[in-house]
KOLDO-814743 format. One line per field, with one value per atom (N, C-alpha, C): atom name; x, y, z. Coordinates in steps of 0.02 Angstrom, whole numbers, plus 50000, padded with zeros to 5 digits. Example, Ala and Ser with C-alpha at 12.3 -4.5 7.8 and 13.67 -1.06 7.14 Angstrom:
! residues 2
atomo = (N|CA|C|N|CA|C)
x = (50660|50615|50660|50642|50684|50645)
y = (49716|49775|49835|49888|49947|50002)
z = (50390|50390|50390|50354|50357|50394)
This chain:
! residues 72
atomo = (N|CA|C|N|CA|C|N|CA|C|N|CA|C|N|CA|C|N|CA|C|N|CA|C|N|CA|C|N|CA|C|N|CA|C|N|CA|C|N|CA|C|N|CA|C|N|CA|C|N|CA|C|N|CA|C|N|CA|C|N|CA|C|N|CA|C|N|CA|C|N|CA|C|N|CA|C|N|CA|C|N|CA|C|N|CA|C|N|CA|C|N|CA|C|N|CA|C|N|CA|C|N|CA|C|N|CA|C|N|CA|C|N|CA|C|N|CA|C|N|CA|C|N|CA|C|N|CA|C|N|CA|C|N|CA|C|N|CA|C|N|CA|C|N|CA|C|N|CA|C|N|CA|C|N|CA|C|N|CA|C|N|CA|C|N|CA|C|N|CA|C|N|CA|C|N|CA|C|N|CA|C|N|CA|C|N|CA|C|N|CA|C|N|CA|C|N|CA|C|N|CA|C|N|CA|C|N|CA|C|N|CA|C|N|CA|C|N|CA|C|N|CA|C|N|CA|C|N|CA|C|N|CA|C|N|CA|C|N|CA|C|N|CA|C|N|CA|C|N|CA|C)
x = (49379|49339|49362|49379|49413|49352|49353|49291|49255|49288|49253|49202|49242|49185|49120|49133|49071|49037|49060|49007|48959|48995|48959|48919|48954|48903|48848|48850|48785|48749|48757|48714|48680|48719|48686|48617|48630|48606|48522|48545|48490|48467|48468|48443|48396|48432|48369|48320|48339|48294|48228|48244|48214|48158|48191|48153|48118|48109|48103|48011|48040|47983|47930|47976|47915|47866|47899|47851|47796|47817|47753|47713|47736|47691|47654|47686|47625|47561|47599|47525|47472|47518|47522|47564|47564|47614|47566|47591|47534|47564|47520|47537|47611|47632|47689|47738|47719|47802|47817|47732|47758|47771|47775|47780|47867|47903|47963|47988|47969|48004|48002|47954|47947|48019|48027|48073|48146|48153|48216|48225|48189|48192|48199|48195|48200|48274|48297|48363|48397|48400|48444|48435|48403|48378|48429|48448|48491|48573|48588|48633|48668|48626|48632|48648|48614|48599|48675|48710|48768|48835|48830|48871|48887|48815|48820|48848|48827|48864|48945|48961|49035|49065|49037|49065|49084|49025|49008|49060|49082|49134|49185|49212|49293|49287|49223|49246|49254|49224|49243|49295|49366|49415|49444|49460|49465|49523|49491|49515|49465|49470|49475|49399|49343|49289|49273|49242|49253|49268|49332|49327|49372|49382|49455|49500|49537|49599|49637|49664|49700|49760|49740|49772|49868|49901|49977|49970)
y = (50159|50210|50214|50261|50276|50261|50260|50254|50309|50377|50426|50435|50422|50434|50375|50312|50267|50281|50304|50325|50370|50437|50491|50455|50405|50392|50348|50322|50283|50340|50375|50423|50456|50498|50515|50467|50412|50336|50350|50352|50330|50423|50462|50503|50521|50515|50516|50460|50395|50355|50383|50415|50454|50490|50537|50587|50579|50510|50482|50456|50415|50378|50426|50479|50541|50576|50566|50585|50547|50486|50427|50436|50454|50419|50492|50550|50611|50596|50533|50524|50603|50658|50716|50722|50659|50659|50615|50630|50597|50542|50480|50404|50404|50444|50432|50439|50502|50525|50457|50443|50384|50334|50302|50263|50254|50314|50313|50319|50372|50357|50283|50246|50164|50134|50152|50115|50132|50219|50225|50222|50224|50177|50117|50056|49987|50002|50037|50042|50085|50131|50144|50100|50055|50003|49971|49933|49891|49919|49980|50011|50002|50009|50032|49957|49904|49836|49808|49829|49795|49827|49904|49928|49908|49888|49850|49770|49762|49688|49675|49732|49737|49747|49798|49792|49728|49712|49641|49594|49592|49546|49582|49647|49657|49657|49658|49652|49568|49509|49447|49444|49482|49482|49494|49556|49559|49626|49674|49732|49783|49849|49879|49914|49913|49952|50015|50038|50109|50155|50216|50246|50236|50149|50147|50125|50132|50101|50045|49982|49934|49952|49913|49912|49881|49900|49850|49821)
z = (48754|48787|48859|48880|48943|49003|49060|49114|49122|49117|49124|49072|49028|48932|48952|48964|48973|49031|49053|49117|49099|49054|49034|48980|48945|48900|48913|48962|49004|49018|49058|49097|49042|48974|48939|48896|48881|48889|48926|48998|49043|49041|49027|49027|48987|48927|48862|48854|48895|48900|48961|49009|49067|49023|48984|48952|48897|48867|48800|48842|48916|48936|48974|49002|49036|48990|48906|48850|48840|48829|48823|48884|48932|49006|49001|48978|48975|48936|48875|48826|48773|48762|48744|48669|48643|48595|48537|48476|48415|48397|48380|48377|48355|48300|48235|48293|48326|48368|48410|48458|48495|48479|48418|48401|48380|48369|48363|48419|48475|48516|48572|48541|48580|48550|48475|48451|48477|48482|48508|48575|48612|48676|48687|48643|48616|48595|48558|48520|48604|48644|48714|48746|48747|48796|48799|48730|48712|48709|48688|48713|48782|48797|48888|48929|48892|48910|48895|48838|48803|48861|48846|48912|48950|48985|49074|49096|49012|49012|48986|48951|48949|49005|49051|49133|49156|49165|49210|49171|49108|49086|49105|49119|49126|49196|49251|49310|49336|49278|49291|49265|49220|49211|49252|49306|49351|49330|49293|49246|49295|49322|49358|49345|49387|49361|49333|49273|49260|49326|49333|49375|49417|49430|49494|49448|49501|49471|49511|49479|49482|49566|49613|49661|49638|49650|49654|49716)
């Protein structure tokens, strides 16, 4: 996955998680829906969680952060 693609695909990530939690927090939604969207917010959560920790391992590799690039 190139840096640009994981980036977009984080953001898309933290977005639907944004809009997933502004539903619950309206409290305008019937138990069944919220109750799925608790779960798929549990399921981006973890997404998003695995991402950030693949970073954090290729920047203790010392492999270039999504976005830059490798100095010579």
């Amino acid at each position: 996955m190139s840096a640009g693609t994981s980036q977009d695909a984080l953001e898309g990530l933290i977005a639907e998680l944004e809009q997933a939690a502004g539903a619950l927090r309206a409290g305008e939604i019937e138990r069944e829906r919220a109750a799925a969207l608790v779960e798929r917010c549990a399921e981006l959560a973890g997404r998003v969680a695995a991402e950030l920790e693949r970073r954090e391992r290729a920047a203790a590799s010392g492999e270039p952060a999504p976005g830059q690039e490798r100095l010579l």
